[in-house]
N, C-alpha and C positions, 0 to 999 in steps of 0.2 A: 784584472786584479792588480791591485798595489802592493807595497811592502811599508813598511812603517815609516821611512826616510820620505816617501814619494807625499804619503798620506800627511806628516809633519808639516811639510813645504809648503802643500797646498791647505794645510785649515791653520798654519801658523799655533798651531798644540807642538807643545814638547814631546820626545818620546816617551819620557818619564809620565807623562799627563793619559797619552794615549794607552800604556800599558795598564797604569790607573784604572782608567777607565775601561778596560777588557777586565782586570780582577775585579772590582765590584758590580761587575753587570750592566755599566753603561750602557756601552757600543763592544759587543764582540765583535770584532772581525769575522768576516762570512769564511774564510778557509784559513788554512794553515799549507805549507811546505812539507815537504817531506823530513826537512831539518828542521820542523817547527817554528819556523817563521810566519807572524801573522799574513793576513794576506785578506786586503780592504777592496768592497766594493764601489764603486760610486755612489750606490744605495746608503756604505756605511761613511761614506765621506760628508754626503748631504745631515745626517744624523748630528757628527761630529760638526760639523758646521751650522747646524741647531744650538746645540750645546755652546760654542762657542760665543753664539748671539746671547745667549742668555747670562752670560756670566757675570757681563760689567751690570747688569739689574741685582746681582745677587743671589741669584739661584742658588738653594741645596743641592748637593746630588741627588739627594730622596725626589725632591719637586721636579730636578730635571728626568730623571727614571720616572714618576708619573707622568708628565708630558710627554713624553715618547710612549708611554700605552696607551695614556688618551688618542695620541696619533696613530700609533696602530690601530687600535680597535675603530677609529672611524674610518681607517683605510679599506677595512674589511668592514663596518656596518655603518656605510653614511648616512644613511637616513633615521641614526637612534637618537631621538632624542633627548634622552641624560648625556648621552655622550658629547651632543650639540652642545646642550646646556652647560657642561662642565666645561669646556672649549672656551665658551663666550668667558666663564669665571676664569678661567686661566690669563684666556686676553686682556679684561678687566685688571684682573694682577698685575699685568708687564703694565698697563696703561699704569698702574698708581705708581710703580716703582720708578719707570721713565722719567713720569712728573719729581720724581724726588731726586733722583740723579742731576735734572735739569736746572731744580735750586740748586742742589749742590755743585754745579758749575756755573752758575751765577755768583755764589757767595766764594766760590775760587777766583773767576775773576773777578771780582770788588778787591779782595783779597791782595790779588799782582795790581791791580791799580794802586792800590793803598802801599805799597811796595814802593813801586815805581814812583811815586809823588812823595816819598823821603828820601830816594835815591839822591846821592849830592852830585848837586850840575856841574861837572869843570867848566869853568867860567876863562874867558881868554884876558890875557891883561892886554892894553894897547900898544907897549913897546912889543908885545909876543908876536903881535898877528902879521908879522913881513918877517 
């Protein structure tokens, strides 16, 4: 079991981010301390590093909390297939969103070129250059 400093470190989340997400029902931490300090599995680390993948695509918290039931419930019934089916849709989802992300850092860098090609050259004079 972790503590929240350990669990920060390693998924690069704030603590502010992680306590976040225990009050709305993200990723509860699997225990607590006896001082009430959370207390994270690797089970809930992997989770939290789900959600973290997901983020730069734009995920809700609502869409990220149904991808984590869709994943439960296939972890416990793999062979359903609505649950398959919703899976493929979800993948489908990150596939369209990636593709839009990936203009969108293409039109960033056109962007820093178009930048970089007004940037003024210092130019050396010939008495400068010795």
């Amino acid at each position: 079991m972790m503590r929240i400093g350990a669990v920060a470190e390693r998924t690069e989340l704030s603590f502010r981010t992680l306590r976040h997400y225990d009050e709305v029902g993200l990723v509860t931490p699997s225990g607590r301390t006896d001082g009430g300090f959370r207390l994270y599995t690797d089970h809930d680390v992997e989770r939290l590093l789900l959600i973290r993948r997901m983020k730069p695509l734009g995920y809700s918290l609502d869409e990220m909390g149904e991808l984590l039931s869709v994943v439960d419930a296939l972890a416990a019934s793999p062979h359903d297939a609505s649950l398959q089916h919703r899976m493929r849709e979800i993948r489908d989802g990150a596939e369209s969103r990636r593709e839009k992300l990936e203009q969108h850092l293409a039109m960033a860098d056109e962007f820093l070129a178009l930048l970089e090609d007004r940037r003024p050259h210092q130019s050396v004079r010939p008495d400068e250059s010795e």
